[in-house]
C-alpha positions in Angstrom: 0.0 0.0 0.0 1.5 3.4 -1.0 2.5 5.9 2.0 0.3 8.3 2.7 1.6 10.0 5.5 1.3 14.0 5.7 4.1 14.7 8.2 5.8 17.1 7.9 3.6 18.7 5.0 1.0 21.8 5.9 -2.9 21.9 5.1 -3.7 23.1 1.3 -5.2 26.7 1.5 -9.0 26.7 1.3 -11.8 28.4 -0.2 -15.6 27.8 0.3 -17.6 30.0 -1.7 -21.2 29.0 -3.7 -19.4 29.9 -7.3 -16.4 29.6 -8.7 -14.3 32.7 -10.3 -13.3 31.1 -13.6 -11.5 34.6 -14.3 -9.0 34.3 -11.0 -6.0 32.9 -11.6 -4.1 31.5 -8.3 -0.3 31.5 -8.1 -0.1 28.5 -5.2 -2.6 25.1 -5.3 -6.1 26.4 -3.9 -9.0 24.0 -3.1 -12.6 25.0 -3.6 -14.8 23.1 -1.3 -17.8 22.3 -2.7 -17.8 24.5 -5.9 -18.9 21.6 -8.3 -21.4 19.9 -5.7 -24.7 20.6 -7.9 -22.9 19.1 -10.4 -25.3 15.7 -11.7 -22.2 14.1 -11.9 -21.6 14.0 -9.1 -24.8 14.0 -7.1 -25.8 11.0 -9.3 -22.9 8.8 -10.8 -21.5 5.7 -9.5 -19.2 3.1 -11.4 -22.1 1.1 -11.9 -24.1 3.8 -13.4 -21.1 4.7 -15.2 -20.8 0.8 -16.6 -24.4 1.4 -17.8 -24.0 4.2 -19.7 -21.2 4.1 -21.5 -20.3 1.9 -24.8 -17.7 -1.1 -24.0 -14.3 0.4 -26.0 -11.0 -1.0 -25.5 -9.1 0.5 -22.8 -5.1 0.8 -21.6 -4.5 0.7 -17.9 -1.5 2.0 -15.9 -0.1 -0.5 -14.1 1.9 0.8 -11.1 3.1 4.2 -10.3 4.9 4.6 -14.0 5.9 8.4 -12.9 8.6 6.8 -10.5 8.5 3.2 -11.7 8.6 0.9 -14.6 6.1 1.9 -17.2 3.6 -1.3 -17.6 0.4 -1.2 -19.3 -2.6 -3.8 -19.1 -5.7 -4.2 -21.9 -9.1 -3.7 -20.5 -12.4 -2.9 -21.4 -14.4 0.3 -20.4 -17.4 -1.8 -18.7 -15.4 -4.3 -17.0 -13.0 -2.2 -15.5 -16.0 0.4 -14.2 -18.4 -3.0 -12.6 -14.4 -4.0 -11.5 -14.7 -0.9 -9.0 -17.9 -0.9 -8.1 -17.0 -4.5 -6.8 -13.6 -4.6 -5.4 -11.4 -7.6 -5.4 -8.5 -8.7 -4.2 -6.6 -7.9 -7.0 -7.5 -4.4 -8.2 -7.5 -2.9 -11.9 -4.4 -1.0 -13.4 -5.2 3.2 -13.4 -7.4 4.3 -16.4 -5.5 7.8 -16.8 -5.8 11.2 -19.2 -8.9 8.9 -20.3 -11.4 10.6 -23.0 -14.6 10.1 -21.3 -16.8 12.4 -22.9 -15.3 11.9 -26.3 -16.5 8.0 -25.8 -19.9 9.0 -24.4 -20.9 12.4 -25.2 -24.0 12.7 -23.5 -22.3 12.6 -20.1 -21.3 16.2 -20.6 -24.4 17.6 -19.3 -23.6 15.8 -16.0 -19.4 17.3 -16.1 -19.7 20.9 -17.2 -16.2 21.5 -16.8 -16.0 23.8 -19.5 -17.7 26.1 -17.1 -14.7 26.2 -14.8 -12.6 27.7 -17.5 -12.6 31.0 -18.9 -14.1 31.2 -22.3 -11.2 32.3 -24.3 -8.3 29.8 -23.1 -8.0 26.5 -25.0 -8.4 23.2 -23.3 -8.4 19.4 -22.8 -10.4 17.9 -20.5 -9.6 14.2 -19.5 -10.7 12.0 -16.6 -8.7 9.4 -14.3 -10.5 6.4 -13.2 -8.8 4.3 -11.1 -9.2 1.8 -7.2 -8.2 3.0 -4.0 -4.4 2.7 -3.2 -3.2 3.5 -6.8 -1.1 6.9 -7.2 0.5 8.6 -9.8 4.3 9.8 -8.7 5.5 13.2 -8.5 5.5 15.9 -11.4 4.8 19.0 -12.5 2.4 19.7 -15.5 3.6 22.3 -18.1 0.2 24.0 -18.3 -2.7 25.2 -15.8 -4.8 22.6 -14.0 -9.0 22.8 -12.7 -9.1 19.3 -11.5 -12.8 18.0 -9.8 -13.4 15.9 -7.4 -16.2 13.4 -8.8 -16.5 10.0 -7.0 -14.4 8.9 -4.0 -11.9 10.4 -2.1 -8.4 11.6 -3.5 -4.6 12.7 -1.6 -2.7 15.5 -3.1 0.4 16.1 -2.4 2.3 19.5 -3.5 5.4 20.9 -3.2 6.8 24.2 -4.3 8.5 25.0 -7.5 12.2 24.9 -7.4 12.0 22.2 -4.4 12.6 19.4 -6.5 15.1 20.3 -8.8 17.7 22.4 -5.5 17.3 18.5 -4.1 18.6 17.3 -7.5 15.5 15.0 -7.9 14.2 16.0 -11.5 13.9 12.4 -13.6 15.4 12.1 -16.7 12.4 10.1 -17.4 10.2 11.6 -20.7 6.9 12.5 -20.7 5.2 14.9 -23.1 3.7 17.6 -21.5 4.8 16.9 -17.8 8.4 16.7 -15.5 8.9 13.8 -13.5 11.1 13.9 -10.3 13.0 10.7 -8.9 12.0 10.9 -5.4 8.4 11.1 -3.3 7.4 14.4 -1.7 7.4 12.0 1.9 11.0 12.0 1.0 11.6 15.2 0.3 10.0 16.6 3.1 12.9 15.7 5.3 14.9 18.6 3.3 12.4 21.4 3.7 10.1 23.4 5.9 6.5 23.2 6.0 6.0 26.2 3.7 7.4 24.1 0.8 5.1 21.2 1.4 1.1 20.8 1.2 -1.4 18.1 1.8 -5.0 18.4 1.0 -7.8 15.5 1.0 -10.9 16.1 -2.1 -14.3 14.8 -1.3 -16.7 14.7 -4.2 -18.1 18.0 -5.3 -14.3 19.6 -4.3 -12.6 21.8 -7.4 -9.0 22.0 -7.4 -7.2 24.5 -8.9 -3.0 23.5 -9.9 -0.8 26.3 -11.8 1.7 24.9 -14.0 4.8 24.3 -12.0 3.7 23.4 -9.3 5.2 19.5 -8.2 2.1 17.3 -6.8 1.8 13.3 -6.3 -1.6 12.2 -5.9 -3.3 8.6 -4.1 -6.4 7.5 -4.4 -7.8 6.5 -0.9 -10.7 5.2 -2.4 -12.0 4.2 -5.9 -12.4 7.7 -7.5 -13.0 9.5 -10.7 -12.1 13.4 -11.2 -11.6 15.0 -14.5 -9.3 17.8 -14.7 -9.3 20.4 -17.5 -5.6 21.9 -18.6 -6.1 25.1 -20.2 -4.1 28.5 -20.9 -4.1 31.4 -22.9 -4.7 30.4 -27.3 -1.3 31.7 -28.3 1.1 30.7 -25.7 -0.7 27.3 -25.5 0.0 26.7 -29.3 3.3 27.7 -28.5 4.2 25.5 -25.7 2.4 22.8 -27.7 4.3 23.6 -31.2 7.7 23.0 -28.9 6.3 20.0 -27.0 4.9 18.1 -30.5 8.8 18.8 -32.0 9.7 17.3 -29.2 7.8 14.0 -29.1 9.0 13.7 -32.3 12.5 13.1 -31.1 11.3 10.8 -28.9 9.3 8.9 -31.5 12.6 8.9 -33.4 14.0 7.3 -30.6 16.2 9.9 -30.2 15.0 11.3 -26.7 14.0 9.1 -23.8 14.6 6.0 -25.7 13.6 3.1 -23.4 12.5 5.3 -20.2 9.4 6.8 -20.6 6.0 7.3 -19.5 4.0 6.4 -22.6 5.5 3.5 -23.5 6.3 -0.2 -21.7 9.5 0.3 -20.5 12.8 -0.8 -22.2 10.7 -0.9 -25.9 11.8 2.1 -28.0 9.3 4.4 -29.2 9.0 4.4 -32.6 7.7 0.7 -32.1 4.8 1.7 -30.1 1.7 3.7 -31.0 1.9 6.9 -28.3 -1.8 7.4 -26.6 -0.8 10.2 -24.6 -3.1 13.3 -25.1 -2.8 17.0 -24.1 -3.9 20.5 -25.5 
């Protein structure tokens, strides 16, 4: 079971109002308690619901914590994996991440109006991750703004400030598209800071989280959850970040960058071998 301890680490800041100002940009991690709880989503859904409603299309599942581990993949099916957490067994499903839900089932975005969260102008990608309790994605940053909500089950965060992670020497050389991986756990890095570098904060359902690019956060589920978060920015330095990024993943494709150690494909097979998956703005 992953740790999950918060010593050391001081309570996320907090807001509690009855809307949310899509026009404010925040310059630390905020949570807004309770801003998306008339949402039908999630007032409504439950993986079983969700296994109802949705057509059975082949899915890839994380397997593992491929951030700080091996990357492993497993082949599912949308339906199975949902009825698979609303009935927990003993050995639980991989992680269903950056997964194109409303893309597969359009209707269910009258139920997520995420788009709402967002101000009008900014270009996004909204995608959800599904996954049991105990799974956890490692510790990164994410090259562009985050509004991340809190749907089904409970969910850890973990943050710590930018320029933590790379005065400890703990960036990965590990590729990933449009995020930064770090080698070590914030538990771990704890040890070599002060509260003010480290935050914890625990989202219920109905909870909007708000992450600026930068920002270093490692997340475990403490239940079986679903939230969807929506990266977003500005049109013309999102196209610009994104023209960099693309020529980028094309080196990597090549097999010229991250060759073997990366999170999109099974570790040790090269990418030009593999069809990438992994989606962004």
């Amino acid at each position: 079971m992953p740790r999950i301890d918060t010593a050391g680490f001081s309570p996320l800041p907090e807001l509690r109002s009855p809307t949310f100002e899509v026009s404010r940009r925040f310059d630390t991690p905020v949570v807004h308690r309770g801003a998306a709880s008339h949402w039908r989503g999630v007032r409504h859904w439950s993986f079983g619901w969700l296994a109802d409603h949705v057509p059975d299309v082949p899915i890839t599942l994380v397997s593992g914590n491929r951030e700080a581990e091996a990357t492993r993949f497993e082949a599912s099916s949308l339906r199975r994996y949902l009825h698979a957490l609303e009935r927990p067994s003993r050995r639980p499903p991989g992680y269903l991440k950056e997964f194109d839900l409303l893309a597969a089932q359009p209707e269910l975005a009258i139920d997520l109006p995420h788009e709402t969260l967002i101000p009008p102008s900014h270009r996004r990608s909204i995608f959800c991750w599904i996954g049991p309790a105990d799974t956890s994605t490692g510790l990164h940053f994410d090259r562009i703004d985050n509004v991340a909500v809190q749907v089904l089950g409970r969910k850890r965060w973990r943050f710590v400030r930018p320029g933590v992670v790379e005065r400890c020497g703990a960036v990965s050389a590990k590729y990933d598209t449009w995020a930064v991986l770090a080698s070590r756990s914030a538990v771990d890095l704890v040890r070599e800071g002060t509260p003010s570098d480290f935050f914890w904060v625990d989202l219920e359902p109905g909870d909007v989280l708000t992450i600026p690019r930068g920002w270093w956060h490692e997340v475990t589920n403490l239940e079986p959850t679903l939230f969807v978060g929506g990266f977003h920015g500005p049109v013309l330095p999102v196209i610009a970040r994104g023209t960099w990024l693309g020529l980028r993943h094309q080196f990597h494709r090549l097999g010229w960058l991250g060759r073997g150690n990366c999170a999109c494909h099974p570790t040790g097979d090269a990418p030009m071998n593999i069809a990438n998956k992994e989606k962004r703005p």
